[in-house]
C-alpha positions as protocol buffer text, in pm:
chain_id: "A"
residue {
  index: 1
  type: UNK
  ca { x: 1801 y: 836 z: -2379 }
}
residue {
  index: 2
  type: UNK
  ca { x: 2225 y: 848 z: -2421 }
}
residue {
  index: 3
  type: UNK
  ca { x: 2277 y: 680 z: -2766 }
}
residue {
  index: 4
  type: UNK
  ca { x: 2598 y: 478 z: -2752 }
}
residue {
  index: 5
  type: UNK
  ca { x: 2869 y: 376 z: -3058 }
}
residue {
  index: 6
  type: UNK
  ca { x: 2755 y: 47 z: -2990 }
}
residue {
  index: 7
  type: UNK
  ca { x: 2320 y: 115 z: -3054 }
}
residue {
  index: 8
  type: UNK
  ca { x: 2501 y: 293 z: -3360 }
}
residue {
  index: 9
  type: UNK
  ca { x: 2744 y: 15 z: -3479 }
}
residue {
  index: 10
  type: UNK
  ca { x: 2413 y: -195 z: -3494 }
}
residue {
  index: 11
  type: UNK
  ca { x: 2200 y: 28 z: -3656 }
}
residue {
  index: 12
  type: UNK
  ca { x: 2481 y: 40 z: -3907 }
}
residue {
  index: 13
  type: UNK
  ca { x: 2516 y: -353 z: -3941 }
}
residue {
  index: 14
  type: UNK
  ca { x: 2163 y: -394 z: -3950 }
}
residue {
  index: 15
  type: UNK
  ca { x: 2087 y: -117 z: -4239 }
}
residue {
  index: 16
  type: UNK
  ca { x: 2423 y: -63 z: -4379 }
}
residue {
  index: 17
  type: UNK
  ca { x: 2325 y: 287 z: -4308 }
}
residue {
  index: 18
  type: UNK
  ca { x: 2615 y: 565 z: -4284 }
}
residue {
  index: 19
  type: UNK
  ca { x: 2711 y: 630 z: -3946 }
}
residue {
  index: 20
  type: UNK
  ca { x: 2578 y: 1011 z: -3909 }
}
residue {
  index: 21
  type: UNK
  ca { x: 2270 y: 884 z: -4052 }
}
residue {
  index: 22
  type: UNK
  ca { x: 2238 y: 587 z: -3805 }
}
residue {
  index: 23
  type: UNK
  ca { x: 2309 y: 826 z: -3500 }
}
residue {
  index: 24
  type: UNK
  ca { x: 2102 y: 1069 z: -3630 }
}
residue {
  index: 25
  type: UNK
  ca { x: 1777 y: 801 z: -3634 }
}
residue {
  index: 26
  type: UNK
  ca { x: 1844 y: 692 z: -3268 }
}
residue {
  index: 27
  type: UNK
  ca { x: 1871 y: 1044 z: -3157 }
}
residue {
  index: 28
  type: UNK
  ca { x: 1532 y: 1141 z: -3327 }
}
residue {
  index: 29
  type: UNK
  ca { x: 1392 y: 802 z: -3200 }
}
residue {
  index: 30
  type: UNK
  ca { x: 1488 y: 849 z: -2858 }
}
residue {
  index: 31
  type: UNK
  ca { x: 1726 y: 525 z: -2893 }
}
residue {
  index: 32
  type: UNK
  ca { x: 1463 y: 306 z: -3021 }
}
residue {
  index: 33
  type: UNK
  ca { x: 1605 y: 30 z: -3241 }
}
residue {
  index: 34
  type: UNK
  ca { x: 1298 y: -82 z: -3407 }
}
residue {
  index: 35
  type: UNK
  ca { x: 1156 y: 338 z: -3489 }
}
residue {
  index: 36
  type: UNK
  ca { x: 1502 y: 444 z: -3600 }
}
residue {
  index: 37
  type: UNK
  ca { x: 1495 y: 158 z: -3869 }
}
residue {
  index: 38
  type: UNK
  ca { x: 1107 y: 297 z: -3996 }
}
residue {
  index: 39
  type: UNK
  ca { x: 1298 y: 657 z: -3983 }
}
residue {
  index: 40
  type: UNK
  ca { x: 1576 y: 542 z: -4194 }
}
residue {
  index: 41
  type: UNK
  ca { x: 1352 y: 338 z: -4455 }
}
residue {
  index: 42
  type: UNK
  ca { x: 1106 y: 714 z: -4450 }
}
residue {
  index: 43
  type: UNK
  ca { x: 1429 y: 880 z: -4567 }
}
residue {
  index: 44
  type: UNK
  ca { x: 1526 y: 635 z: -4824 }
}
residue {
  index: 45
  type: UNK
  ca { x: 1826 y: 519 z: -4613 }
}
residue {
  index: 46
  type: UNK
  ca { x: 1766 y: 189 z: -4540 }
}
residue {
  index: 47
  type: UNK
  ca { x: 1685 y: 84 z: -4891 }
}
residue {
  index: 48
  type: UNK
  ca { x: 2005 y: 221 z: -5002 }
}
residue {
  index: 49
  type: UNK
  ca { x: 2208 y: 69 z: -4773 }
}
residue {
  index: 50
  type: UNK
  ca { x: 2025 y: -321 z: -4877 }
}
residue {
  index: 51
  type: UNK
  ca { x: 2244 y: -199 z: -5215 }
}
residue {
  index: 52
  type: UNK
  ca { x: 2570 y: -148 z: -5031 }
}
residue {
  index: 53
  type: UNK
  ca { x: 2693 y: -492 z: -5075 }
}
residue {
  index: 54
  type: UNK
  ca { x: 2659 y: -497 z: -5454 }
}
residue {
  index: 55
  type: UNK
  ca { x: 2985 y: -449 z: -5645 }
}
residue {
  index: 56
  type: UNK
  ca { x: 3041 y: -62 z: -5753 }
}
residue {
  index: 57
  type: UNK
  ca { x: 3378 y: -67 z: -6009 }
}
residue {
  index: 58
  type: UNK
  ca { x: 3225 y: 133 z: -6243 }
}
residue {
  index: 59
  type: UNK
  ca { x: 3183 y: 526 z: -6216 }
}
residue {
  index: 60
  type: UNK
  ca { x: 3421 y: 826 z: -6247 }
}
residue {
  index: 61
  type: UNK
  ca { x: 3767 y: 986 z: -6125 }
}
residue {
  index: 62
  type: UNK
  ca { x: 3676 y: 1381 z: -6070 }
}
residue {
  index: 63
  type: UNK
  ca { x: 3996 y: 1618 z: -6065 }
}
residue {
  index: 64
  type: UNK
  ca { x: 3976 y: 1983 z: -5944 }
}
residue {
  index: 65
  type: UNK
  ca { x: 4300 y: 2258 z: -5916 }
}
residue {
  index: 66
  type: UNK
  ca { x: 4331 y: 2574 z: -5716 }
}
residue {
  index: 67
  type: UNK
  ca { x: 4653 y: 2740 z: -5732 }
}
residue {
  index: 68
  type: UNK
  ca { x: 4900 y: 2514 z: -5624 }
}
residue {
  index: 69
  type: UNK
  ca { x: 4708 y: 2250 z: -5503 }
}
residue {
  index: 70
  type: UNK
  ca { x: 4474 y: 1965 z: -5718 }
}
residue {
  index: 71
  type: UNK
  ca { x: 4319 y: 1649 z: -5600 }
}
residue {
  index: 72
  type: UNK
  ca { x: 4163 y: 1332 z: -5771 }
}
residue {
  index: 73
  type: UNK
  ca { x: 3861 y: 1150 z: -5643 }
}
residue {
  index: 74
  type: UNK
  ca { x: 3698 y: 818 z: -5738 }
}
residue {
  index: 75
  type: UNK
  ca { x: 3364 y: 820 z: -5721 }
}
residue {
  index: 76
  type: UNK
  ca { x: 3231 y: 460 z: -5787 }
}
residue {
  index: 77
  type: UNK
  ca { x: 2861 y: 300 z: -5945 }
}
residue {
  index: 78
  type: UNK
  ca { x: 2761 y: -9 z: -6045 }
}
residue {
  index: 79
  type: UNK
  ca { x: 2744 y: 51 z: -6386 }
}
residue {
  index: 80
  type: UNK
  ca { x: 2889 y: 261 z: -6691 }
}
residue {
  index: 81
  type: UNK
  ca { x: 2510 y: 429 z: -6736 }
}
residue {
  index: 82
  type: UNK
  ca { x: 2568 y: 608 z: -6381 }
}
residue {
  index: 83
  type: UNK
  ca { x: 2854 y: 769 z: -6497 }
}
residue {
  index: 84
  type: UNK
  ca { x: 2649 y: 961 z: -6762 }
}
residue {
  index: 85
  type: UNK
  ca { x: 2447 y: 1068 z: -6543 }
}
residue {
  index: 86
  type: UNK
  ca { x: 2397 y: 1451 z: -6505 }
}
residue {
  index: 87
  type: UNK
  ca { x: 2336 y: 1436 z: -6147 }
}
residue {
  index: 88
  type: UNK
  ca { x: 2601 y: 1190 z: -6075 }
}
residue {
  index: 89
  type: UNK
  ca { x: 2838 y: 1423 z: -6232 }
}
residue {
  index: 90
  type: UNK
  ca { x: 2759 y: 1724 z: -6040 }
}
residue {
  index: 91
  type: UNK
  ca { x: 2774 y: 1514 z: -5708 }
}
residue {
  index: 92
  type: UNK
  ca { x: 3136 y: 1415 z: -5836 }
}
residue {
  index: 93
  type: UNK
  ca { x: 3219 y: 1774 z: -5954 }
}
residue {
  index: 94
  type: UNK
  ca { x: 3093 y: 1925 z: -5586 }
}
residue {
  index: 95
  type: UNK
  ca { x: 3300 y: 1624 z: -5432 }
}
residue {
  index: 96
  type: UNK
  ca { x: 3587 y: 1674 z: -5608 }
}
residue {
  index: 97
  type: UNK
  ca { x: 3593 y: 2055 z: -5547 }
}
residue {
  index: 98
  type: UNK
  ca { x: 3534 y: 1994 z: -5156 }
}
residue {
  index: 99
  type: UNK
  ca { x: 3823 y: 1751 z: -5149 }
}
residue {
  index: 100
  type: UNK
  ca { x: 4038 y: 2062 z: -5213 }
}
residue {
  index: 101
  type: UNK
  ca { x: 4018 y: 2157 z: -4860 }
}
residue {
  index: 102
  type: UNK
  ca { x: 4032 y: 1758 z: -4703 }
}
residue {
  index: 103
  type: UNK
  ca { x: 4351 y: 1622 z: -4591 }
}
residue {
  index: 104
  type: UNK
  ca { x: 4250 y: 1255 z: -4702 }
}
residue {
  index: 105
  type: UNK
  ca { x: 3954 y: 1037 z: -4717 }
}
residue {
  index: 106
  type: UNK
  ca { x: 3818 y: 1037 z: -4414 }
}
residue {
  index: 107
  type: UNK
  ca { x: 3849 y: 1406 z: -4359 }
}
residue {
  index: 108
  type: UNK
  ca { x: 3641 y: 1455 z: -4706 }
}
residue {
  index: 109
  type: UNK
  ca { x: 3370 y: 1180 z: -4585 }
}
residue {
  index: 110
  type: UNK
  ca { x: 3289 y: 1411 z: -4332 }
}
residue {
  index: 111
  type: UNK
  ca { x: 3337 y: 1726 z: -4553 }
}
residue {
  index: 112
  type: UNK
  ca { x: 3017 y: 1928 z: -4597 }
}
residue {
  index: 113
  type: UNK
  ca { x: 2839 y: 2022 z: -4931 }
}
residue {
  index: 114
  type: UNK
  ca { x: 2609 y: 2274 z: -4903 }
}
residue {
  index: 115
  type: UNK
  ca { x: 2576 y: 2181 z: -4520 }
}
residue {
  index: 116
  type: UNK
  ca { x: 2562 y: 1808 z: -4544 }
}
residue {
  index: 117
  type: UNK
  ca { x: 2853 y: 1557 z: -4527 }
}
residue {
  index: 118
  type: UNK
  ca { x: 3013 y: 1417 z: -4848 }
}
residue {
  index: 119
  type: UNK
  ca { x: 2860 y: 1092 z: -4688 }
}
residue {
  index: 120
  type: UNK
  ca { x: 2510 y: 1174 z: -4651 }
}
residue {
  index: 121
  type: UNK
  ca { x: 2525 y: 1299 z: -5045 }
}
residue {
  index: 122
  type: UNK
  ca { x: 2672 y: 999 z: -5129 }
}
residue {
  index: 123
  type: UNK
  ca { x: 2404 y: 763 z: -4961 }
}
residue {
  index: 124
  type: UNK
  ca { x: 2104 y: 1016 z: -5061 }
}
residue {
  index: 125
  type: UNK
  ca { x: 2207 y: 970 z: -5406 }
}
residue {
  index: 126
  type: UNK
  ca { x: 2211 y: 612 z: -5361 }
}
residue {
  index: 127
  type: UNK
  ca { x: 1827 y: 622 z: -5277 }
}
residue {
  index: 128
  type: UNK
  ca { x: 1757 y: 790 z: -5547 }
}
residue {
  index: 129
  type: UNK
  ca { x: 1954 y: 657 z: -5849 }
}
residue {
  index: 130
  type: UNK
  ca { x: 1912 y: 345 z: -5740 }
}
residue {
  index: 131
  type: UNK
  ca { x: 2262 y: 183 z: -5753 }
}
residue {
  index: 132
  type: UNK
  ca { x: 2501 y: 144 z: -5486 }
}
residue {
  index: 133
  type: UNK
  ca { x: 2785 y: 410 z: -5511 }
}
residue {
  index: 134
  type: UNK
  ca { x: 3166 y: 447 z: -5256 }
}
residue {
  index: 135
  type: UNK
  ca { x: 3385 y: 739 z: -5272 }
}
residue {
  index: 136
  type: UNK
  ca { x: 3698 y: 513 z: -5274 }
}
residue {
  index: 137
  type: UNK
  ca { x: 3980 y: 739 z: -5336 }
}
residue {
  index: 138
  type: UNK
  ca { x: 4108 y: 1026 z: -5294 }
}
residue {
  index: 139
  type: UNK
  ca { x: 4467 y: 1161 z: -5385 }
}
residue {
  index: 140
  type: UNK
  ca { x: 4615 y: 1530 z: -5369 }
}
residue {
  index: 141
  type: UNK
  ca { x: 4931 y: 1651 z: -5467 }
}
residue {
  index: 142
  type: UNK
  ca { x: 5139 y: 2021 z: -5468 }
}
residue {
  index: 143
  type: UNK
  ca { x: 5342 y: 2232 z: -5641 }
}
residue {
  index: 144
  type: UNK
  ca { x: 5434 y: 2580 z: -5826 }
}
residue {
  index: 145
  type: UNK
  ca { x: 5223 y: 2425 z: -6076 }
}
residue {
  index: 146
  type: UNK
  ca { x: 4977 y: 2164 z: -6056 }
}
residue {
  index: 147
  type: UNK
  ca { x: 4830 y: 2046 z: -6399 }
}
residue {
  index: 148
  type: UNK
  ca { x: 4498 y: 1811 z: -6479 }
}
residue {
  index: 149
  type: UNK
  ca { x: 4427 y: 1610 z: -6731 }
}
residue {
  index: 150
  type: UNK
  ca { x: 4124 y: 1378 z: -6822 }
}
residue {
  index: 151
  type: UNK
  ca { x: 4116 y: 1110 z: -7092 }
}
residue {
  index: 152
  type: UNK
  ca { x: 3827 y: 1089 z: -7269 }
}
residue {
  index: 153
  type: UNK
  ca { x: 3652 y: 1340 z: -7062 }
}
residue {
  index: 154
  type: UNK
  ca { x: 3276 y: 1234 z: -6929 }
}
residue {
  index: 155
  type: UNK
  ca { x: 3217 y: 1588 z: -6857 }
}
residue {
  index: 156
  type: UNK
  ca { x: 3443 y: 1836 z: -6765 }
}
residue {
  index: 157
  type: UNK
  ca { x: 3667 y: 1742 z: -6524 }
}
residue {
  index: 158
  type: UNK
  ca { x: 3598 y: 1394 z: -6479 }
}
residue {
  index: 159
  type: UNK
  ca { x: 3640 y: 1042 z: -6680 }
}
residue {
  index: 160
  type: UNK
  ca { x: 3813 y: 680 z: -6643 }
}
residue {
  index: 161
  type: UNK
  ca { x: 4131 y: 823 z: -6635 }
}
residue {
  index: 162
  type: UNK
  ca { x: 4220 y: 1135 z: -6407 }
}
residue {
  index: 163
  type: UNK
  ca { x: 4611 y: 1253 z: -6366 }
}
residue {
  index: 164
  type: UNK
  ca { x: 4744 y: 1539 z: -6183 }
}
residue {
  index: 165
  type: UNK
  ca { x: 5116 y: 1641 z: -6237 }
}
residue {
  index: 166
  type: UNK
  ca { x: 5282 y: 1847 z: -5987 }
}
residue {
  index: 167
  type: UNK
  ca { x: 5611 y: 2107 z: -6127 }
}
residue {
  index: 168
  type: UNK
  ca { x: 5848 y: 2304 z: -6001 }
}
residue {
  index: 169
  type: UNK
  ca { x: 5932 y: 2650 z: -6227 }
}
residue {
  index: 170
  type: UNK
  ca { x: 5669 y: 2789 z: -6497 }
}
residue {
  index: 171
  type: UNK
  ca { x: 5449 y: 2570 z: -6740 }
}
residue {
  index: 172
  type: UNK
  ca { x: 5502 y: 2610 z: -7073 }
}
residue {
  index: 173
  type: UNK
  ca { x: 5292 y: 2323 z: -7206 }
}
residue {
  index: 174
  type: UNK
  ca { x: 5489 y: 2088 z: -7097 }
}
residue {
  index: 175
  type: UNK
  ca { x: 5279 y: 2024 z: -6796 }
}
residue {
  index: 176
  type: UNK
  ca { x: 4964 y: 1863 z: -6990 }
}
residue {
  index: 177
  type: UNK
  ca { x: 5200 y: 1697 z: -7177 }
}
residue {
  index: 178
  type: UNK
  ca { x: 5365 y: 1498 z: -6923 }
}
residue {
  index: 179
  type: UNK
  ca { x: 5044 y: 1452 z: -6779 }
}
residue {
  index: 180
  type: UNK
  ca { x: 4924 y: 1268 z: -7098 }
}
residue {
  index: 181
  type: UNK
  ca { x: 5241 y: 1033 z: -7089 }
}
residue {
  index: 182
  type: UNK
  ca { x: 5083 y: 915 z: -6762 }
}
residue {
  index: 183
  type: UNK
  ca { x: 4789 y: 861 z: -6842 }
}
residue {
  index: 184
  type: UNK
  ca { x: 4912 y: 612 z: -7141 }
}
residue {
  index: 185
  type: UNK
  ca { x: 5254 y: 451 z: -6976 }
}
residue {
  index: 186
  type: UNK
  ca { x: 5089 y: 412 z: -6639 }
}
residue {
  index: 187
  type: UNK
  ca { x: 5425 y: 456 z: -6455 }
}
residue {
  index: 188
  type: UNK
  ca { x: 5421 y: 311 z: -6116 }
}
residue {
  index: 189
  type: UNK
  ca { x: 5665 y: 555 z: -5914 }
}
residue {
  index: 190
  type: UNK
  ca { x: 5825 y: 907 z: -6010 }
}
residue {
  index: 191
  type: UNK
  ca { x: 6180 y: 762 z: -5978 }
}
residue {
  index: 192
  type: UNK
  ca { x: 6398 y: 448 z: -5855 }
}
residue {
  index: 193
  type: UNK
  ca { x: 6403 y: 652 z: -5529 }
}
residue {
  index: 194
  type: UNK
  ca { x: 6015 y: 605 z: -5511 }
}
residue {
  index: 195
  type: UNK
  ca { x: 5941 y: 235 z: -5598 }
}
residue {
  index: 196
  type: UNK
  ca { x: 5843 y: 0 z: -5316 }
}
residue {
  index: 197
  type: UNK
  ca { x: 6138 y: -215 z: -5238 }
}
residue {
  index: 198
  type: UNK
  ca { x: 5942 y: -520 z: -5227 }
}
residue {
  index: 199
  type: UNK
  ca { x: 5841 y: -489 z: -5545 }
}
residue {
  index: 200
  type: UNK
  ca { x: 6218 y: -408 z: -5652 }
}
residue {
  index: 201
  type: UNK
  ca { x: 6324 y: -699 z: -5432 }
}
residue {
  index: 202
  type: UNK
  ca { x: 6081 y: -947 z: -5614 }
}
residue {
  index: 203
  type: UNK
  ca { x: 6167 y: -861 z: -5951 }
}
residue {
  index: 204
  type: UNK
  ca { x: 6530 y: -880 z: -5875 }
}
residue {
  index: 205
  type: UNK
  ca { x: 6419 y: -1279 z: -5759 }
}
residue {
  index: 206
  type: UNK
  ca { x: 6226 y: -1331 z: -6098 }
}
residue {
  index: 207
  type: UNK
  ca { x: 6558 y: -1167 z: -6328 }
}
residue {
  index: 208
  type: UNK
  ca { x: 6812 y: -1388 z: -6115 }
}
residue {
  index: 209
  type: UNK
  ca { x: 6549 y: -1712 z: -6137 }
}
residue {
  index: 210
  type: UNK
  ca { x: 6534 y: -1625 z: -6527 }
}
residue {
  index: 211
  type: UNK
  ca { x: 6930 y: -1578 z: -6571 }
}
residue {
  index: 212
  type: UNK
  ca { x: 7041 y: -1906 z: -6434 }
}
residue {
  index: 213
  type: UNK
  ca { x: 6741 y: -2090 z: -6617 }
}
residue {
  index: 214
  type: UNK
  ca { x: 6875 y: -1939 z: -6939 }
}
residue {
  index: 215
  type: UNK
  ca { x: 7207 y: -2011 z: -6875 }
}
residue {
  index: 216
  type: UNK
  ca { x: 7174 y: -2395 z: -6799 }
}
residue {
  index: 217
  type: UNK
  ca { x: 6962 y: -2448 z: -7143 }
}
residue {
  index: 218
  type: UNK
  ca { x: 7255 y: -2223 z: -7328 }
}
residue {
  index: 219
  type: UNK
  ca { x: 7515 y: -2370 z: -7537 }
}
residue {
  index: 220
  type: UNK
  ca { x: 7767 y: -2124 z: -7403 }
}
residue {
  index: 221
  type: UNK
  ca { x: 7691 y: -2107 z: -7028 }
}
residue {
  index: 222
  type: UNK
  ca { x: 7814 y: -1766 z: -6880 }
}
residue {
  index: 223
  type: UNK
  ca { x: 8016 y: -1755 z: -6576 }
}
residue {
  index: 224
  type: UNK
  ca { x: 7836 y: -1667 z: -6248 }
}
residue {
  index: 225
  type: UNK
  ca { x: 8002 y: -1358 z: -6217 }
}
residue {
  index: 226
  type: UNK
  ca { x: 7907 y: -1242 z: -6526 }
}
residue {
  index: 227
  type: UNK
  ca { x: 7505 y: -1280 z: -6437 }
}
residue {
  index: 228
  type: UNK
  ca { x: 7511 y: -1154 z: -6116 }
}
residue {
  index: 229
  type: UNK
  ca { x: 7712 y: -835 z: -6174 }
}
residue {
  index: 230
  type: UNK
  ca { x: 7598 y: -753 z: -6568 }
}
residue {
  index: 231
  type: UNK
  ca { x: 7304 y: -953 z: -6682 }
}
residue {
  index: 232
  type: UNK
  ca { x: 7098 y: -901 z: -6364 }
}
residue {
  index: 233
  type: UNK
  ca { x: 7190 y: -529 z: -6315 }
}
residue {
  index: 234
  type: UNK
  ca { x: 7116 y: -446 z: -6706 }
}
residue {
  index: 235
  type: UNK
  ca { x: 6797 y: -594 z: -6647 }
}
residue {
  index: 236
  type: UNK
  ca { x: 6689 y: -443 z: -6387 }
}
residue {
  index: 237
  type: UNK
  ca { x: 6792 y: -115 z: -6517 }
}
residue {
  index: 238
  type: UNK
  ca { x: 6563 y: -216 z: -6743 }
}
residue {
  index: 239
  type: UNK
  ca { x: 6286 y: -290 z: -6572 }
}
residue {
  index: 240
  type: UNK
  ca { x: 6311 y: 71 z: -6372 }
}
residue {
  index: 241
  type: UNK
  ca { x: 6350 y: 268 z: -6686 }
}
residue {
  index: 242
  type: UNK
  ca { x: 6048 y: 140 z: -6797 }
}
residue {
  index: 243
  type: UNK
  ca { x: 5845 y: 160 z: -6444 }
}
residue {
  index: 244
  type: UNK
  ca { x: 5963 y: 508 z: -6366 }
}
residue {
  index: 245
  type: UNK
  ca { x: 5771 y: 844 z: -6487 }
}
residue {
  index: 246
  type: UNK
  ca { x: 6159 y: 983 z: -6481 }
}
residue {
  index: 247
  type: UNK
  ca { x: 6302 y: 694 z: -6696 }
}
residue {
  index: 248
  type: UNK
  ca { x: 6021 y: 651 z: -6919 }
}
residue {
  index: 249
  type: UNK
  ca { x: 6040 y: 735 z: -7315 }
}
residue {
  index: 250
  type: UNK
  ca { x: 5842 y: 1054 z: -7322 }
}
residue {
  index: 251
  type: UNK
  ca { x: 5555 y: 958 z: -7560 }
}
residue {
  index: 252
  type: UNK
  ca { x: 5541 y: 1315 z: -7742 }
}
residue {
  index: 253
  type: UNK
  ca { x: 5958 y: 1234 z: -7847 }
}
residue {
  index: 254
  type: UNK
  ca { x: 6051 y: 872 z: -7763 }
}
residue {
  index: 255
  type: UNK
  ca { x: 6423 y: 1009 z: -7850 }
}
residue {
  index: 256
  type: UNK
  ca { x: 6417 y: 1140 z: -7477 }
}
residue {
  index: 257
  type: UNK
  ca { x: 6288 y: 1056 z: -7145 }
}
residue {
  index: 258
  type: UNK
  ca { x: 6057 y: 1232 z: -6951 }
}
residue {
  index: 259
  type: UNK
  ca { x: 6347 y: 1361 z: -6713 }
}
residue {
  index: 260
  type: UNK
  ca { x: 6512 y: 1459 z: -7015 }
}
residue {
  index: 261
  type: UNK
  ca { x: 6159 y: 1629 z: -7185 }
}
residue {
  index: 262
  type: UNK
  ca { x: 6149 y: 1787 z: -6813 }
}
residue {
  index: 263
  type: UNK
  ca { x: 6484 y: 1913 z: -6797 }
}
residue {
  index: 264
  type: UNK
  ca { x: 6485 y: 2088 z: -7163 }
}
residue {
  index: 265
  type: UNK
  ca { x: 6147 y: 2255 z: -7043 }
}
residue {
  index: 266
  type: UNK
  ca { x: 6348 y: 2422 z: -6773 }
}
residue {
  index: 267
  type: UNK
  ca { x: 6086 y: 2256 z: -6516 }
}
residue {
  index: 268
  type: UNK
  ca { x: 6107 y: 2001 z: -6231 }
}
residue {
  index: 269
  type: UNK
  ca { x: 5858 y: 1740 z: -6192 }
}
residue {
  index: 270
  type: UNK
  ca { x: 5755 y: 1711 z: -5818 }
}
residue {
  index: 271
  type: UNK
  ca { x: 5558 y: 1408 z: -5809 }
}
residue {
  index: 272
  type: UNK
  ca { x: 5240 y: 1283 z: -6024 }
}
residue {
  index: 273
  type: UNK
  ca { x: 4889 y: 1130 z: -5908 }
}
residue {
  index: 274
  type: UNK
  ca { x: 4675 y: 892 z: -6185 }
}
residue {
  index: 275
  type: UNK
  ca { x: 4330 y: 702 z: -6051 }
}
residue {
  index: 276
  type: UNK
  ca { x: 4158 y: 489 z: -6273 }
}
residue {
  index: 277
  type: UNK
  ca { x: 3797 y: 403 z: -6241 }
}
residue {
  index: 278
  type: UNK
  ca { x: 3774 y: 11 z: -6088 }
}
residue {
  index: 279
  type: UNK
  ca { x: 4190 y: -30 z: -6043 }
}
residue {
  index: 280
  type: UNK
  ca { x: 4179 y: -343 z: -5838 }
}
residue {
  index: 281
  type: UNK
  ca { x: 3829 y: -424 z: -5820 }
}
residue {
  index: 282
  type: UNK
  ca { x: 3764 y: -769 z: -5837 }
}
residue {
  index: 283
  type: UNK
  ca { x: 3444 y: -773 z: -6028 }
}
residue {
  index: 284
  type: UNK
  ca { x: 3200 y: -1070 z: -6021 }
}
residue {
  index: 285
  type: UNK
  ca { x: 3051 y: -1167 z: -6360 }
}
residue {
  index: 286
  type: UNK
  ca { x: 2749 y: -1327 z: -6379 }
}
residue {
  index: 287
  type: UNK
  ca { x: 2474 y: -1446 z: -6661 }
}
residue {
  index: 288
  type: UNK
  ca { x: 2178 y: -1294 z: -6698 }
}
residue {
  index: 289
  type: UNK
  ca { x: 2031 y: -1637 z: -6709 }
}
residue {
  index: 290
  type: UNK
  ca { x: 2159 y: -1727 z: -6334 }
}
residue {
  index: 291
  type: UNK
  ca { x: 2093 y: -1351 z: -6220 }
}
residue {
  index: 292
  type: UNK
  ca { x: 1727 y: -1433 z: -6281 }
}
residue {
  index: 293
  type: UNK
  ca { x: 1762 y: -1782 z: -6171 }
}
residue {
  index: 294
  type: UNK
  ca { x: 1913 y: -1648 z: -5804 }
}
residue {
  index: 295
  type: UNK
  ca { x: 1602 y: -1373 z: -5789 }
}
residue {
  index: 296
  type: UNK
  ca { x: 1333 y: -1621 z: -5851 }
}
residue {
  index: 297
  type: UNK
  ca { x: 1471 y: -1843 z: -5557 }
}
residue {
  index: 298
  type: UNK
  ca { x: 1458 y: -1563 z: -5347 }
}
């Protein structure tokens, strides 16, 4: 029997099974719906997928380096234990080494390790640790020289906090360096050049809101002039100076900035990458008291 993306689209919605692993149970079932669900739940599938719609924010950000090239990967769990986990870590060690030869996300998904897809690990490990786990990110960056660094390092490689800086000319330490600076100021763009406009824009609206609030409380009310072509533009100087990897007080000498620190190092910085386990996950907190509550209702 011809198994169609739509038998596998509701294989998938039904089991929240991968999609390799969904076609792969039709095609052994011969297409039926009912036997490729008891082929799933054999492997361990099915149960893993019932997990998929728990929150996963915890986990770990992998980073791996070959030559000019590194890449970051987050690798997420459901809780901080996973992430100590031996067998975790080598799944986001072999995923994070594999990702050196993936364009982006998608491309790694499908990825192989050791002949089966990045996916397939990912959902096999589910099964058998028990927690629901994404590969969410994935980030890669070049240069002459492309240096990692970890923060408080899980295992080797891998922790809360992975950064990857990019240069242009030879390393003399100053690499790691600048790589620790982002990991601690969090910058959001390499340079004015790089920030989102809209972001720019908006901040611009909250300065100019702030100005002429200021000045009608003031006792000395400054011309309009005077806020609109000083006060707002000093500000928002400001503001990028203190957003920007280039404008940023380098944290090893505050006296200069990182453009400064990178300049006296005889080095160019080409661009940066820093993942952080659970950035923007909205996670759900609840009491053990109603956890147990919602269980025994079920």
């Amino acid at each position: 029997m011809a198994i169609t993306a739509a038998m596998v689209k509701e294989l998938r919605e039904t089991t929240g099974a991968g999609m390799m692993d969904a076609k792969k149970a039709l095609t052994e079932t011969d297409g039926d719906m009912a036997a490729a669900l008891d082929w799933l739940r054999t492997k361990g599938l099915a149960n893993a997928a019932k997990k998929s719609g728990r929150t996963a924010a915890e986990g770990l950000v992998g980073v791996a380096v070959a030559g000019g090239r590194g890449v970051a990967v987050e690798v997420n769990s459901e809780t901080d234990f996973v992430g100590k986990n031996a067998e975790f870590q080598g799944m986001v060690a072999a995923i994070a080494t594999t990702a050196l030869g993936a364009d982006n996300l998608e491309a790694l998904q499908a990825a192989e390790i050791d002949g089966t897809p990045v996916s397939t690990v990912i959902t096999n490990a589910i099964a058998k640790i028990g927690e629901n786990m994404t590969l969410r990110r994935m980030a890669g960056i070049e240069g002459d020289v492309v240096v990692s660094y970890v923060h408080n390092p899980a295992a080797d490689g891998m922790g809360k906090i992975g950064v990857l800086v990019a240069l242009k000319g030879a390393d003399n330490g100053i690499g790691r360096q600048i790589a620790m600076h982002v990991a601690a100021a969090n910058p959001v763009a390499l340079s004015e050049a790089d920030m989102d406009p809209a972001v720019l824009q908006k901040e611009r609206e909250i300065q100019t809101a702030k100005a002429l609030e200021e000045n009608t409380t003031s006792a000395k009310p400054k011309p309009e002039n005077v806020i609109q072509n000083n006060i707002i533009p000093g500000r928002m100087k400001k503001f990028i100076a203190e957003s920007t990897l280039m404008g940023q007080a380098f944290v090893v000498n505050p006296d200069l900035t990182v453009a400064a620190a990178a300049q006296a190092a005889g080095v160019e910085i080409l661009g940066f990458v820093r993942l952080e386990v659970g950035e923007g996950i909205e996670k759900v907190e609840e009491d053990f008291a109603a956890e147990v509550a919602k269980v025994a209702k079920a």
